[in-house]
C-alpha angles and dihedrals in degrees: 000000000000084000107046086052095055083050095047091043081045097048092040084050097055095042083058090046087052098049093053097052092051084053085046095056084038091062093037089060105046085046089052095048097044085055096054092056092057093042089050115139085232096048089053098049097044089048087045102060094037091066116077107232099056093173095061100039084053092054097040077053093049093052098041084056092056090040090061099043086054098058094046080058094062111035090196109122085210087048088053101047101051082050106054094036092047084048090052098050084049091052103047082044085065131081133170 
């Protein structure tokens, strides 16, 4: 009986495991297609030209998209942070 319960609490284990990673991909793909929504070509154009200082908002696009190709270069979540938040400080020190 000891080990029909372990393979029933085993079985009953990895059914919650994958559950849980069907609710997982559920959530990474809402959030990645909420996030190409907000990354479309026509959504950064329009809030581009809507905001009065075009120039800079090209260039603070330009770098964000280095920034993150950067980061996807180096998977390191350290990496990434002192990235993002070095690119940041660069960003709010300069002013056109």
């Amino acid at each position: 009986m000891g080990k029909i319960n372990e393979m029933k609490l085993l079985l009953n284990k990895r059914d919650l495991l994958i559950e849980k990673q069907k609710s997982d991909l559920e959530s990474l793909k809402f959030q990645f297609n909420e996030t190409q929504k907000v990354m479309s070509l026509e959504n950064i154009v329009k809030n581009s030209i809507l905001k009065i200082n075009l120039k800079e908002n090209l260039i603070n696009l330009t770098l964000g998209f280095a920034i993150e190709y950067l980061i996807d270069k180096f998977p390191s979540v350290s990496i990434g942070n002192k990235l993002k938040k070095t690119a940041n400080r660069i960003l709010k020190s300069i002013t056109f």
